[in-house]
KESEZA-239956 format. One line per field, with one value per residue (C-alpha): residue in one letter; x, y, z. Coordinates in steps of 0.05 Angstrom, whole numbers. Last residue first. Example, Ala and Ser with C-alpha at 12.3 -4.5 7.8 and 13.67 -1.06 7.14 Angstrom:
2
rest: S|A
east: 273|246
north: -21|-90
up: 143|156
END
This chain:
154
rest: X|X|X|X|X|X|X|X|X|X|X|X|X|X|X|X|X|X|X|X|X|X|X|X|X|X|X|X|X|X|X|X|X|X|X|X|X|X|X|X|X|X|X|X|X|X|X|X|X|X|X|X|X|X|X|X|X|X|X|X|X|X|X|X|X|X|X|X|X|X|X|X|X|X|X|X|X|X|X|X|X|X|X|X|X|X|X|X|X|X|X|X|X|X|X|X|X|X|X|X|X|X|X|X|X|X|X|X|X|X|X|X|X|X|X|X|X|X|X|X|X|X|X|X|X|X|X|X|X|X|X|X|X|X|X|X|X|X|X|X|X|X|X|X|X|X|X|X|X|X|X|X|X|X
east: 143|175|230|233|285|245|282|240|300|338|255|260|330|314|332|332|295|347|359|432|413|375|439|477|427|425|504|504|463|390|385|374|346|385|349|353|380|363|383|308|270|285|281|258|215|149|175|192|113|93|133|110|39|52|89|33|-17|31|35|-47|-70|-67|-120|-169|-177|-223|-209|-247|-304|-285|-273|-230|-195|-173|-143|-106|-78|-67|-36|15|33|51|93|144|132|157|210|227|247|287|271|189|182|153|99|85|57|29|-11|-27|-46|-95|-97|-73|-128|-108|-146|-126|-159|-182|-186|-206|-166|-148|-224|-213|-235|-171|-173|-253|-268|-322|-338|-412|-385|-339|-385|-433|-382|-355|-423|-433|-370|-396|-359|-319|-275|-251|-206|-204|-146|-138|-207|-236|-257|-236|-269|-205|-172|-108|-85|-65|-83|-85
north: 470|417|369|300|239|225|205|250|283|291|319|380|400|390|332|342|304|294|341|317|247|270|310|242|190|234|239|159|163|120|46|16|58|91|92|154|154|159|84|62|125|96|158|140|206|168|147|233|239|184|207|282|265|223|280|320|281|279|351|358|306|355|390|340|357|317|244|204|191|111|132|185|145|85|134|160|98|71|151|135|68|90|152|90|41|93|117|43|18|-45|-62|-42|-63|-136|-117|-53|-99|-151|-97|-61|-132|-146|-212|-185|-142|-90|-72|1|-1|60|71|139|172|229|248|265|346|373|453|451|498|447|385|381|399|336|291|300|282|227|196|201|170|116|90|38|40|16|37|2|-27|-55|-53|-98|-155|-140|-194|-235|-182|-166|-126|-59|-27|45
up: -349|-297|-330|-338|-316|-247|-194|-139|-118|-192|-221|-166|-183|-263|-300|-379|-432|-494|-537|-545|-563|-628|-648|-637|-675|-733|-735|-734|-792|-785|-822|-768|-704|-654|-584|-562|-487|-416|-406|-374|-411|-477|-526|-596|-623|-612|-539|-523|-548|-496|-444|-449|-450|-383|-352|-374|-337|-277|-271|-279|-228|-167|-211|-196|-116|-80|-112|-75|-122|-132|-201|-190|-142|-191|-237|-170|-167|-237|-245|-189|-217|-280|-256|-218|-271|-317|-268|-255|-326|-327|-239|-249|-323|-308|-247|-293|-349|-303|-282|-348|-382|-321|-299|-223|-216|-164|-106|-67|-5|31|117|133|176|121|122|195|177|205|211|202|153|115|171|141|70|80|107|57|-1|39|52|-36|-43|2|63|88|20|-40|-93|-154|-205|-269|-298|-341|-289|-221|-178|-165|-127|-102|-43|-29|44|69
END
């Protein structure tokens, strides 16, 4: 597994290449189906990034100030990039993630700043609103505290 960054990415941020087809990977897998290790993990994939790209430079400037939402970012600009290279096998793995993104977005319209882990209080609003906002805040769970991630499973 390689990343590296490419000139010939145009609109998109990020592509994954690779020695063979998706279409070759396809066959190869149903050809090697109930094998216990069917080599498609040996496979070498590059992940190129287009380093003009607003969501790039984006996540290259947010990545110390805010690192679990460069940290979730990143993983969807990768497997993003996979589901359109066709080497995505499983789509469902992308489901926890997708809703982690949902729930980031929503908790950003309601004024929480995932870098502190706190509402941001906005002119004009009553201290008191501020506070009960702040208290239903996003909370860790065991599994989110390991990974460094400030949202909870559902």
């Amino acid at each position: 597994q390689d990343v590296k960054f490419s000139a010939r990415l145009v609109s998109s941020p990020a592509i994954v290449t690779s020695i063979i087809t998706p279409h070759m990977r396809k066959m190869m897998k149903s050809l090697m189906a109930g094998k216990e290790n069917d080599g498609m993990g040996n496979i070498p994939m590059t992940l190129e990034l287009s380093p003009k790209h607003h969501i790039v430079t984006t996540l290259h400037t947010i990545r110390e100030s805010n690192e679990p939402v460069a940290r979730i970012a990143v993983e969807q600009l990768y497997d993003n990039a996979c589901i359109a290279a066709g080497t995505l096998d499983d789509p469902r793995v992308l489901m926890s993630r997708l809703n982690k993104v949902l729930e980031m977005f929503v908790y950003q319209g309601a004024g929480f700043d995932y870098a502190t882990g706190e509402y941001v209080v906005k002119e004009g609003a009553a201290p008191k609103e501020a506070k009960a906002e702040s208290q239903e805040a996003p909370k860790e769970t065991k599994d989110s505290a390991s990974s460094g991630s400030k949202f909870e499973e559902v």
